[in-house]
C-alpha positions, 0 to 999 in steps of 0.5 A, a space after each residue: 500500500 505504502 509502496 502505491 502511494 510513494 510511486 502514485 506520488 513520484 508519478 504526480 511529481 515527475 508528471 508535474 515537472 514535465 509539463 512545468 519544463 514544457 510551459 517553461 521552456 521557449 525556443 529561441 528566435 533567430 538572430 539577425 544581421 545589422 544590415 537587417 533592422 530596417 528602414 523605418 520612417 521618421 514619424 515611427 521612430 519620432 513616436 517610438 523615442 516619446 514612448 521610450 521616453 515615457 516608459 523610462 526605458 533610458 532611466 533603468 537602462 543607463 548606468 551612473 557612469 555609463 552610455 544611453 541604454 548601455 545597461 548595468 543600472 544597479 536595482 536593489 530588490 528585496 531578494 539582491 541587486 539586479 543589473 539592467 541589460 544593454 538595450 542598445 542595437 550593438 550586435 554582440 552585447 546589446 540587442 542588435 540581432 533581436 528582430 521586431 518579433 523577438 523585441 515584441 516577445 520580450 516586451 509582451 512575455 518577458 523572455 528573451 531573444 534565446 528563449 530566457 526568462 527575464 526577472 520581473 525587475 524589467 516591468 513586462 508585465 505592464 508592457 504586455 498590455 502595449 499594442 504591438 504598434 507602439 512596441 514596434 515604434 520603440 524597437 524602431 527608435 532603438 534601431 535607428 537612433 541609440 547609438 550602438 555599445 558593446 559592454 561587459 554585463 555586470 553579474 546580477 547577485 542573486 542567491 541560488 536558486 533565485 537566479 535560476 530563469 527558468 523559475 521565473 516561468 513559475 513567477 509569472 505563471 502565478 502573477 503575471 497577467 499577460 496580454 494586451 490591454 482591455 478598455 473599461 466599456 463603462 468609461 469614457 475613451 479619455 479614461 481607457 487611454 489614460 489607463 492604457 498608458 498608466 498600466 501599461 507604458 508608464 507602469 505607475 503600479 510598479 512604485 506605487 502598488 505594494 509588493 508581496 513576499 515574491 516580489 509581484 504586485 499585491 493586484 488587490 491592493 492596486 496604487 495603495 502606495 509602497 516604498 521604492 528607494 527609500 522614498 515613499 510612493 504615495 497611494 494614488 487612491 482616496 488613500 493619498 496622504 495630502 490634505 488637499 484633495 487631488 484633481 485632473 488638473 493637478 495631476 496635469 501640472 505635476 506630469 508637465 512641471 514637476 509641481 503643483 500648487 498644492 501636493 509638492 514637487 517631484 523628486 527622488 525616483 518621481 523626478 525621472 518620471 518627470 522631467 525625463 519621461 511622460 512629460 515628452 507624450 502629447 497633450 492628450 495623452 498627458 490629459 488622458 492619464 490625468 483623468 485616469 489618475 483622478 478617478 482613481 484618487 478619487 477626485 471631483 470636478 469641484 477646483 480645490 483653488 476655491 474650496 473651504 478645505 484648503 482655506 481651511 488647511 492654509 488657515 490652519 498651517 499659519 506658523 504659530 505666533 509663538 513658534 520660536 521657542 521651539 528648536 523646530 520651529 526657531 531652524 525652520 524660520 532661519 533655514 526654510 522660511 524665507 521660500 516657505 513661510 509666505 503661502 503666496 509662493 504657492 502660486 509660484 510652486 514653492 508649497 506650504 510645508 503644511 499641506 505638503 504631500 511629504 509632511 502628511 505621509 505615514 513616513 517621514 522618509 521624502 521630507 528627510 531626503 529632501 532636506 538633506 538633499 535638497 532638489 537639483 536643477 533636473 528635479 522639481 521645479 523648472 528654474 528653482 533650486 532648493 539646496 540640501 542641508 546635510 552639511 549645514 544641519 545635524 541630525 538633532 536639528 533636522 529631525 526637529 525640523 521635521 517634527 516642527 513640521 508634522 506637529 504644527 504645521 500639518 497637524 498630524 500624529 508624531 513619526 515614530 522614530 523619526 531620529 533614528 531614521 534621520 540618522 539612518 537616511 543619512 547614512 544609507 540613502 541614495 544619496 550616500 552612495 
């Protein structure tokens, strides 16, 4: 009896295994020649760079110190780092002998021209829902106007047998809903191409959705907010932190400039987003995924220019008269009120820290980088600088800064440990490496 069971089993598991080795398993596609990538017209490969663009692809692509799309970026996972692949058309380390069906196969399934699987750091499984147009314009792009270079792939550092490909076959077989994009008949076709382009190309989801034990987007949970680089993504649903609610408009303004007059400004991981990405699509599509956001915030059609809330919120975050007795309050008006303390400087993008996005999030880690850190020319706002005070303030001072900031300014509860993560973001921030 025992004997039936064992072999009833292992017939079970050798069964499982080989049809797991025949799902996982792709053949490869042939390669091709340089003189092989085609003629493409100027129209194509204009709409392939906006795409590219907006899909951050030269950002993750791009080393520090290393050539466009010439890969080797470092991203830190929660498993080990991953290094960003060559996506330029050189012909030995890059992807010049991929056809426009094997680009299509690595964007839409995530394996590679040799039938690999690829982690799921590279987002494919927001790119299967792009149409094979737009995938086809940024091959076309890539083909015809990314300068060729041959480098030396940096090792990804990975523990066994997490860096085994063929497991990812199982990864995605349990989180990645693969295929094209479908449109919402219930509404309007402003708001499907704005999901289209938020789900798929830009894969805003991939910072701002939180991630489970293995790595895949809680679907659940849909733009709840997560971390990404030691910077808080906020939730882009009525979740949102800020005092001040959302609208298209908003988010208009903050995907063209960097800032809005009411939520802060982009920096971090978002400035790229920014200043290097979406900003580039045309004016409908930046329209299209503002709509798409708003609804999803949650948004109504009333202006919050004119709304008692951020009367209300700007009344509120007046600095108290007697503010300069605390050690918070006394750094904040020798070192930030001169941009800050006037809420007539909203309207030209420098925030009342008050209703400030980073002030109202459950973690205190965007407003610590940014006082530290400041925002450079290719962040924020067009034409305004904000210099970092990591060697001008200490961590006692910065931290009582910040709860001058979360106590009386925006009125919200005390961050735990906030000293300790003044201290540690010091040291262990982006910035610090």
């Amino acid at each position: 009896m025992l004997k039936n069971l064992f072999l009833g089993a292992l017939a079970i598991g050798v069964t499982g295994a080989v049809g797991f080795g025949v799902y996982a398993y792709k053949s490869p596609i042939a390669a091709i020649t340089s003189d092989q990538h085609g003629d493409f017209e100027p129209e194509l490969v204009e709409k392939g760079r906006v795409l590219a663009s907006a899909g951050y692809c030269a950002t993750c692509h791009t080393a520090s110190d290393g050539e466009p799309y010439a890969g080797n970026y470092a991203m830190q996972t929660g498993f080990g780092t991953l290094y960003s692949t060559n996506l330029t058309p050189a012909m030995e380390t890059g992807i010049g002998s991929y056809s426009a069906e094997a680009f299509r196969r690595a964007m839409h399934e995530g394996v590679d021209r040799e039938g690999r699987h690829l982690f799921p750091a590279f987002p494919y499984d927001h790119f299967t829902k792009m149409t094979d147009e737009d995938v086809d314009a940024i091959y076309a792009y890539i083909m015809t106007e990314v300068a060729p270079i041959e480098t030396v792939q940096t090792p990804n550092e990975l523990p066994f047998p997490l860096d085994q490909r063929f497991l990812q076959a199982g990864w995605k077989l349990l989180f990645a809903d693969l295929g094209r994009f479908e449109p919402d008949s219930d509404h309007s076709e402003a708001w499907n191409r704005g999901a289209y382009l938020a789900e798929g190309l830009t894969h805003c989801g991939a910072c701002h959705t939180p991630r489970n034990a293995l790595g895949a987007e809680k679907t659940s949970e849909q733009y709840a907010g997560a971390q990404i680089d030691r910077w808080s993504a906020p939730a882009l649903t009525a979740a949102n932190a800020s005092s001040v609610p959302w609208t298209a408009s908003d988010f208009k303004s903050y995907l063209v400039k960097g800032t809005t007059n009411y939520h802060g400004v982009a920096a971090g991981p978002m400035g790229p987003v920014v200043h290097e990405g979406v900003r580039d699509l045309p004016e409908d599509d930046i329209d299209a995924l503002a709509i798409y956001l708003a609804d999803k915030v949650g948004a109504t059609e009333d202006d919050p220019a004119q709304s008692e809330i951020v009367l209300a919120s700007l009344r509120k975050n007046q600095p108290d008269p007697q503010y300069r007795r605390d050690l918070g309050a006394r750094l904040y008006a020798t070192a930030c009120a001169s941009c800050h303390y006037n809420t007539a400087l909203i309207s030209q993008g420098r925030p009342d820290l008050g209703i400030n996005s980073a002030t109202n999030l459950d973690t205190p880690n965007n407003l610590i980088h940014v006082i530290l850190d400041g925002m450079n020319a290719p962040e924020g706002i067009s034409g305004v600088v904000m210099p970092g005070f990591r060697d001008a303030l200490s961590d006692t001072e910065i931290t009582a800064i910040a709860a001058y900031l979360r106590d009386k300014r925006a009125g919200q509860p005390a961050w735990p440990n906030l000293a300790e993560t003044v201290a540690d973001l010091r040291v262990n921030g982006p910035a610090a490496h």
